[in-house]
N, C-alpha and C positions, 0 to 999 in steps of 0.2 A: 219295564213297567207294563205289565198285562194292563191294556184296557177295550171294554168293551163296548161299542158303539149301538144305539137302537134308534132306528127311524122305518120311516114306514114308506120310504120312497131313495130310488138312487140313481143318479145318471151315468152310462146312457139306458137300463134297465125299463123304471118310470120314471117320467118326470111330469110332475102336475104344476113345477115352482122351483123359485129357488131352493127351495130344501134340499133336491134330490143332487144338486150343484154341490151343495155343502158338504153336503155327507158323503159327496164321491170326491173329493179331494182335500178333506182332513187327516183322514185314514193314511194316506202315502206323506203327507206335511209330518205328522207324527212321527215319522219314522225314522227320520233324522235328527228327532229331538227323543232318542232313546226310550220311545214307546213302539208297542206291540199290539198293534189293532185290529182284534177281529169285528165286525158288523152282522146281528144279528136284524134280521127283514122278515114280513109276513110273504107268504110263497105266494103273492099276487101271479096269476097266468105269466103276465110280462117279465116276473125278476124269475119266474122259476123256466122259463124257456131261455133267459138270459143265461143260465149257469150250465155250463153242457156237462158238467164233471159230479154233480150236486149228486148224494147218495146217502142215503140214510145213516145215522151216525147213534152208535149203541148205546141211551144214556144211562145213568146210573137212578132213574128213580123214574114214573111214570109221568107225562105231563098232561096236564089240561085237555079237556075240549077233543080226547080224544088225540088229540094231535102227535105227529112227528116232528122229529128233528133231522134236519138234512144239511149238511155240510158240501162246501164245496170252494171254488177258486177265483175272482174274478181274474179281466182281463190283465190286470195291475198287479197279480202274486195276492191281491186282497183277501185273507182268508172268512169266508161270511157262513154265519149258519140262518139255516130257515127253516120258522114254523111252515109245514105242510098240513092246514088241516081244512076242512069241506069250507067251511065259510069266507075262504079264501080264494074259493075258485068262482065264485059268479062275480058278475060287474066288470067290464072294462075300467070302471073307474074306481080306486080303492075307497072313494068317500060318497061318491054319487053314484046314485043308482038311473035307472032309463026314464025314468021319472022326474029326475032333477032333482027328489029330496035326496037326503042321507040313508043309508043303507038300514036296514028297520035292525040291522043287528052289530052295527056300529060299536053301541060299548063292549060287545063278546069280542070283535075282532081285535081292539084296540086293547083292551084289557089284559087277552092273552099274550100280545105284543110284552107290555109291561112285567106280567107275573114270569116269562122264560125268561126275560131279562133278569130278573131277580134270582131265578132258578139255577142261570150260571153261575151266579157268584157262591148260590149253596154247593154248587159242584155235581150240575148236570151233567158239564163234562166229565168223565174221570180225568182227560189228558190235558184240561185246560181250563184256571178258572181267573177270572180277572182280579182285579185290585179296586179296579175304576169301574163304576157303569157310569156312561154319558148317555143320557137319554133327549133326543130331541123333540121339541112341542108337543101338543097335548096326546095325540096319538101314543107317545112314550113315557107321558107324564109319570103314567102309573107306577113304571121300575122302581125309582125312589120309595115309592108306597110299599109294596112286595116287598122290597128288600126293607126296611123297614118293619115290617110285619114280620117276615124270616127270622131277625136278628131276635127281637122280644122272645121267638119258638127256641131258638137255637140257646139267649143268653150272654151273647157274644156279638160283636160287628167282623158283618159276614165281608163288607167292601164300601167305599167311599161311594158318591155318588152327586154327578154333576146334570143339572136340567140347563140344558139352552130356550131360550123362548125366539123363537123366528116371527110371530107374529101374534099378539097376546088377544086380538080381535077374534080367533079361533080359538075357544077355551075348551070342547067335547062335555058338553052338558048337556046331560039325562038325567030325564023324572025318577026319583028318590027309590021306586018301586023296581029298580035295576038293583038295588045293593046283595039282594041273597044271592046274583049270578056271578059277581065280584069276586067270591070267596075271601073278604078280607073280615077280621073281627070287629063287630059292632060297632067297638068306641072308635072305629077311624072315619065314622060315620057324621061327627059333632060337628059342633062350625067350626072349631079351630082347625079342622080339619078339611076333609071332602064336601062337607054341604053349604051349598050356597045359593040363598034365597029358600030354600026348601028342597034344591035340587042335588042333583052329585057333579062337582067340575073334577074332571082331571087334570085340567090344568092348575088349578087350584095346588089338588092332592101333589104336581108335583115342587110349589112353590113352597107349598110348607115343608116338605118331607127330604128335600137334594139338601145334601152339603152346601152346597154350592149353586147360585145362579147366575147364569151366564145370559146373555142378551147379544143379540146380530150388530150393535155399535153402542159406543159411548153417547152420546145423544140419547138414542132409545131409552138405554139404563135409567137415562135422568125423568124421560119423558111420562114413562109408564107410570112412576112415583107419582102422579100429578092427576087429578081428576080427569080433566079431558082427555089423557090418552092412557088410564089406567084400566078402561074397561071392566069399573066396579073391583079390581082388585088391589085400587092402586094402594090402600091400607096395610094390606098384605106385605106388599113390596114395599112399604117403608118399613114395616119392622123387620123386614131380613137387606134393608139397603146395604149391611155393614160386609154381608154374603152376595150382592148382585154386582157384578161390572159386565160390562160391553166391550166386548172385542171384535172389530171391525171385520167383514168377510172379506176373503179373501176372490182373487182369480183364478183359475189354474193355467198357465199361459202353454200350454200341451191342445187345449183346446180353444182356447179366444187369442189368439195373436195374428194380427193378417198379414204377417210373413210368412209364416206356414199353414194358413187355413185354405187347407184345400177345396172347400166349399163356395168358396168365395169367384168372382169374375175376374181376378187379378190378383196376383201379390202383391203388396208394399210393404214400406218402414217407414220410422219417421226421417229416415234421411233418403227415403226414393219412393216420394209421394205420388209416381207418376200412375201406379195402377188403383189408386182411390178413386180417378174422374173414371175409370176402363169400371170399375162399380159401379158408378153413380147413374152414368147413362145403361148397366145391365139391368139394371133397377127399374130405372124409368120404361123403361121396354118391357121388362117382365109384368109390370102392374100397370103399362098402358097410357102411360104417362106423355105428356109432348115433351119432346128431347130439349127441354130450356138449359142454358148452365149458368143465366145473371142472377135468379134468386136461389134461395138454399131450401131445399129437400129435406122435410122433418120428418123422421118417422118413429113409428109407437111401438111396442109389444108388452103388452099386457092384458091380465085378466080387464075385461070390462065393466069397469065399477064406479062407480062417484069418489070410490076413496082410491082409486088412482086419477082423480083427476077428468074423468072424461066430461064431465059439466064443464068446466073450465075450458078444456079443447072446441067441444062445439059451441057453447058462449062468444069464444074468441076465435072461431074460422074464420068472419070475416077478416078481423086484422092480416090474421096470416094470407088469405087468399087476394086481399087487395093489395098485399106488397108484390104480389106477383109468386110468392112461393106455393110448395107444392109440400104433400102429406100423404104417408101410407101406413097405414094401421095393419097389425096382426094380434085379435087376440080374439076370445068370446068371454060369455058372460051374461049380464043384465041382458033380457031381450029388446028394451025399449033402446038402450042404446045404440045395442046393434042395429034397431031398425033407422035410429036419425043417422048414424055411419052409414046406413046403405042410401039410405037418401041425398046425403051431399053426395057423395059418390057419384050415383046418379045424373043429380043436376051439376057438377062440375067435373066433367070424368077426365078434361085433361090434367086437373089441376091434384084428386083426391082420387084413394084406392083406396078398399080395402079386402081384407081377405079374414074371412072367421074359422076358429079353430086355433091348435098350436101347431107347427110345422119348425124345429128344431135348426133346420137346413137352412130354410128360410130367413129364420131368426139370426143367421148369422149377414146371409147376405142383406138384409134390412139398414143392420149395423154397422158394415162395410160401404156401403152404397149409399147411405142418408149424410146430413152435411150435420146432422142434428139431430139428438135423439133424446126423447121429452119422457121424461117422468114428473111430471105437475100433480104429485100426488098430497092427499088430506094429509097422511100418515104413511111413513114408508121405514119398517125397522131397522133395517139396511139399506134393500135395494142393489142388485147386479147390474141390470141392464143400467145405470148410468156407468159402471166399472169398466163394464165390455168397451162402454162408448169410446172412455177417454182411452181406451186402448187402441182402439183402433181410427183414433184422430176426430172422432163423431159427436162435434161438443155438448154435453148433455145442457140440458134446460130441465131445471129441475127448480122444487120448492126449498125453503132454506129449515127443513124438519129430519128427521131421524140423521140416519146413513146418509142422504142426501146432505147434508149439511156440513157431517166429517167429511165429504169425499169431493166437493166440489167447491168451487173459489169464483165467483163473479166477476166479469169483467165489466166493474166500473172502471171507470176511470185511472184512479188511483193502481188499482192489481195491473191495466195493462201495464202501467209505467214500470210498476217492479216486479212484472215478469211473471206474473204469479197465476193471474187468470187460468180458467182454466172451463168455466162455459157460461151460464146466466142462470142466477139463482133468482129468486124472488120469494118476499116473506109472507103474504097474506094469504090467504085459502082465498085468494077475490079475481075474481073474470081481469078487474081493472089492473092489477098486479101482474096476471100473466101474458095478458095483452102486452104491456112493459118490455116484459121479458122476450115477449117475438117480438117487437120492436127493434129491440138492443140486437137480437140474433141477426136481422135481416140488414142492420144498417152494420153489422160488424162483418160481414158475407162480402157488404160492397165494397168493403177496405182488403181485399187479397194479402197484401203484404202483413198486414193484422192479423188478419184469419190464419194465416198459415204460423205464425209464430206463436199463436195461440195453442192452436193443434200441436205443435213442435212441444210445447207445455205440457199438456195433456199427456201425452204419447209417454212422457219421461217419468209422469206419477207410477210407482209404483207399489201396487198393490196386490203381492203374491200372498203366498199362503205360509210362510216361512214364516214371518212376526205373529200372524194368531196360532201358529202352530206351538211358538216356543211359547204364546202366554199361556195356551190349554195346558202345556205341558208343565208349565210352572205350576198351575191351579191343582192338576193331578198329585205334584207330590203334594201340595199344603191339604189336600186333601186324606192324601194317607197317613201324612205326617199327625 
């Protein structure tokens, strides 16, 4: 079963988020579930210096924007083609520009992303054309649309086609006066369609137009339906509820396992925990820390935003700082946050660190070395960094909303007795709730024999890529079916 994968990010290539996670370790899960995955990308600087083998490939008809087509190999045998065209080579960043806004030509890049997606399944390639397109978040939305639009030209349905939504708060909405660059026919311009409020969403265009909708977990699926976390589409997404399920992300344990993360300050497992403490104090050392080991070590990475929770963390520092525990952040984002993170810092430099930017390497050792890794987020669709944690013994502290909710088990009372715990969840978006919650973390730190059988918990969840891989796979045939 040909299918063909669109996103606009891959790891280790780019990565701005978990997206680039997903989409680098779906493609090889598939593969044992008797699908054939190639992934089509825009030739951002980063993924086209990533490809050493990448060489222009002969299509069968002209495309867009000028543009080329380039094929080539990842490290993984992953076969990926890529748009090479000009508007792809400025920006370090594929959605920010040096400025901080979005790039002034955003809907052309993301657009042509979508219509080559479409274009294979008309049979750009001559030696290869899919069955599936799965297009991810808005950046991708558009496939479904093009192919759509192709099928009505052609008469026929050219290929199935699946939208994943990773985070429905990034919708790709442009003023209406974008549509002649689109190249799509008038009426997909309506409200049942692409416009919305007056405007054009692509993420819209692809919730109407996919076979199929797919969502980062079962939670989300439900959540998005609901006004407060439907982000004005949640209307939309009840009438294709019967077309939306959540399928939980996965790990890829090749790369997050600290048995074999060579990145890391020591090996362990969960049955030879002894190089976790040989982290904890590399940690403490690297970001400057006093070498304490009676309270627990919480650390962050994340974009910095209120809807990950960071009100919530400086709200409640003092709690955490007057139990004695300690806090290291890695992420950027909002400036003002950044600026109160550099502040405590500052004024408590044995106890808080942080570091701005994303640092990959780092992000591992954070996860390795912390006793405790917090996602206290508004809204979270899935969420990895609590995934990595429980893998690597790091009990998340997180809120009881999306993914977080599937993925993590509270240790009240009740779950330690039967075993099930697995970090501290807490349900209100309220300062007073997650104050609670480091509360519970810091008095469950002082019980060792607890703490460790907890972790022992954690450690055993397993969450690889093998189960969402065989439901895509499922979805794929009812899709061609």
């Amino acid at each position: 079963m040909r299918v063909l994968q669109v996103c606009s990010e891959l790891f280790p290539l780019l990565k701005t988020g978990g997206l680039a996670d997903v989409c680098a370790a779906l493609p090889t899960a598939l593969a044992t579930h008797g699908c054939e995955v190639r992934v089509l990308l825009p030739a951002f600087p980063a993924i086209r210096a990533g490809i050493a083998d990448a060489k222009p490939l002969a299509p069968a008809f002209a495309l867009p924007e000028g543009a080329q087509l380039l094929h080539g190999t990842l490290a993984d045998s992953t076969r990926v083609y890529l748009i090479d065209a000009p508007m792809y080579a400025h920006g370090a960043n594929p959605y920010i520009g040096a400025d901080g806004l979005p790039h002034a030509d955003s809907h052309r890049r993301f657009a042509l992303l979508g219509r080559v997606g479409a274009q294979l399944a008309e049979g750009l390639d001559p030696g290869w054309q899919p069955a599936v397109v799965h297009s991810h978040d808005w950046h991708a939305a558009l496939a479904p649309v093009y192919l759509q639009a192709a099928a009505m030209r052609h008469r026929r349905r050219l290929a199935g086609s699946v939208f994943t939504i990773h985070n429905l708060a990034f919708q790709g909405v442009f003023p209406m006066v974008v549509e002649p660059e689109l190249g799509l026919p008038a009426e997909f311009f309506g409200m049942r369609r692409l416009e919305f409020y007056g405007q054009v969403s692509f993420m819209k265009g692809g919730l109407v137009h996919a076979d199929r909708l797919t969502t980062v977990s079962p939670t989300y699926a439900r959540e998005i339906q609901t006004e407060e976390q439907g982000c004005g589409l949640d209307g939309v997404l009840r009438e294709r509820a019967g077309d939306l399920s959540g399928i939980l992300n996965g790990v890829d344990p090749k790369v997050w396992s600290p048995a074999t993360d060579a990145g890391i300050a020591a090996l362990y497992s969960a049955t030879s925990m002894g190089g976790k403490a040989a982290c904890r104090t590399a940690l403490q050392a690297e970001f400057g820390l006093a070498p304490q080991q009676e309270a627990p070590l919480f650390g962050i990475v994340s974009r910095l935003t209120d809807q990950k929770g960071f009100n919530l963390v400086l709200a409640g520092l003092d709690e955490l700082l007057g139990r004695g525990a300690q806090l290291v952040v890695l992420g950027s984002g909002d400036p003002a946050l950044e600026a109160e993170l550099r502040a405590a810092a500052a004024a408590h430099p044995a106890q808080v660190a942080v570091r701005f930017g994303y640092d990959e390497a780092l992000a591992h050792r954070i996860v390795a070395g912390a006793d405790v890794i917090g996602v206290p987020s508004r809204f979270e669709p899935c969420g990895l960094t609590q995934l990595y944690g429980l893998r690597y013994g790091t009990l998340p502290l997180v809120r009881r909303v999306g993914g977080l909710a599937d993925s993590v088990v509270d240790c009240a009372l009740e779950n330690l007795a039967d075993g099930s715990a697995t970090g501290f969840v807490f349900e209100r978006f309220d300062v007073g709730d997650y104050r609670a919650a480091v509360r519970r973390a810091c008095v469950l730190h002082a019980r060792p024999d607890e703490w460790r059988r907890v972790q022992a918990t954690a450690m055993a969840q397993n969450f690889d890529w093998d189960a969402a891989a065989a439901r895509y796979a499922a979805l794929y045939r009812s899709v061609i079916a």
